[in-house]
C-alpha positions as CSV (number, residue, x, y, z in Angstrom):
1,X,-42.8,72.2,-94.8
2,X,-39.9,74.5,-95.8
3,X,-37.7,73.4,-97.9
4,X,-33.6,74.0,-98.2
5,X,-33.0,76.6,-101.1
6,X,-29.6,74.6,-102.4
7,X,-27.9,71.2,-101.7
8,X,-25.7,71.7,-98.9
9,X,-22.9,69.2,-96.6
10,X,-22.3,70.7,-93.0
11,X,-19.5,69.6,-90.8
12,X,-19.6,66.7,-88.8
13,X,-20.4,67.2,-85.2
14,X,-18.9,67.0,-83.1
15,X,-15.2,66.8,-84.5
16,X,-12.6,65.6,-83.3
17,X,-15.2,62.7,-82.6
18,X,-14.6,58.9,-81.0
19,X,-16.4,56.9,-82.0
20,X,-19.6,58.3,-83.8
21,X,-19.9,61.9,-84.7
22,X,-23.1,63.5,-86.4
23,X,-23.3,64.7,-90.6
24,X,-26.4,67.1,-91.4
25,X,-27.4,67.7,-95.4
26,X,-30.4,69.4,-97.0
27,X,-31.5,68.7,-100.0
28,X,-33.9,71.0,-102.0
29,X,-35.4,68.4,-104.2
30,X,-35.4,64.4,-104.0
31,X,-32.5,63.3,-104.4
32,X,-30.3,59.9,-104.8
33,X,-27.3,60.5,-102.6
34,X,-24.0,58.4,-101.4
35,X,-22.0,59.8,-98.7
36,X,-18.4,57.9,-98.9
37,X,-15.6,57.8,-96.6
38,X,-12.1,58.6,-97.5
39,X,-8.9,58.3,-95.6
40,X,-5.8,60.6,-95.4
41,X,-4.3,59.2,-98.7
42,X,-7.4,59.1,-100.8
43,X,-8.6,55.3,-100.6
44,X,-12.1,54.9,-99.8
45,X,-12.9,53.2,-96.0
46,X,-16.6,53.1,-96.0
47,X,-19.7,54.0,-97.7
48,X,-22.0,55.3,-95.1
49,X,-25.1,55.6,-97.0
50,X,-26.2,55.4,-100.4
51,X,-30.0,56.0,-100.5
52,X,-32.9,57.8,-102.0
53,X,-34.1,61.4,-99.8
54,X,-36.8,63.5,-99.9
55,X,-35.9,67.3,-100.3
56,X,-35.5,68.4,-96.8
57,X,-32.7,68.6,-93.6
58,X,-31.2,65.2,-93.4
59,X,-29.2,63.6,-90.5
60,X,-26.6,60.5,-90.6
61,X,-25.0,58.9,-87.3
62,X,-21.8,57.4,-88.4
63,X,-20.2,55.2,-86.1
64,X,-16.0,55.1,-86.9
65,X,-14.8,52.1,-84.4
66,X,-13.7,50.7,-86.4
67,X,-10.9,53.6,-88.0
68,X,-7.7,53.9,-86.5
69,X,-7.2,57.9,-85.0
70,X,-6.0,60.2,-88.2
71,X,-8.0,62.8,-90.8
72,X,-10.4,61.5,-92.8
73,X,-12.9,63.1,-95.5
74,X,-16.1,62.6,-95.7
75,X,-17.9,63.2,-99.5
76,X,-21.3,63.6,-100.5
77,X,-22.7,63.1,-103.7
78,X,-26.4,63.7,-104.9
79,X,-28.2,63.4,-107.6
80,X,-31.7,65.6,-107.5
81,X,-34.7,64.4,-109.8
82,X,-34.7,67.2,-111.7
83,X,-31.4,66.4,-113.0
84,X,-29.1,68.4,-110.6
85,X,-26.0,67.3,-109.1
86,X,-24.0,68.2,-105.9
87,X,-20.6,67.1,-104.5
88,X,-18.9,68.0,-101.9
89,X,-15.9,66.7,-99.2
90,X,-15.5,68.0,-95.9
91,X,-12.8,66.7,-93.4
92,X,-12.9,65.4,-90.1
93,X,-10.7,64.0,-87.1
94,X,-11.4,60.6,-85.5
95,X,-9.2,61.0,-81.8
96,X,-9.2,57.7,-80.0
């Protein structure tokens, strides 16, 4: 098995997106990680997952039907057993 060298948050796929679009993450060690859902103003829509991951290439569906068309951000946050850490937002376009 080969394992990522760093935490990393690729963009969604495919974007603009309606309704579910694709979000890939690795992860170079376990990890705890939440993956939260922000509109255009900042307020948080949805948490999308908030699990425990082995190190590895990770992929969530996320289904949006239930957003209104507009920019929203996507943020992932992990927390690697060796004491770690990661964040980072990415945007993308729900176009219904």
């Amino acid at each position: 098995k080969i394992l990522p060298i760093e935490f990393a948050l690729l963009q969604n796929y495919p974007n603009p997106f309606n309704p579910s679009t694709t979000i890939n993450f690795s992860l170079p060690v376990d990890a705890q990680v939440k993956i939260t859902i922000f509109n255009s103003l900042g307020e948080k829509v949805d948490v999308i997952n908030e699990a425990s991951f082995d190190s590895g290439i990770h992929t969530i569906n996320f289904d949006a039907y239930r957003l209104s068309s507009g920019i929203y951000y996507y943020q992932m946050q992990a927390s690697g057993n060796d004491g770690s850490s990661f964040s980072l937002v990415k945007k993308m376009i729900v176009m219904k």
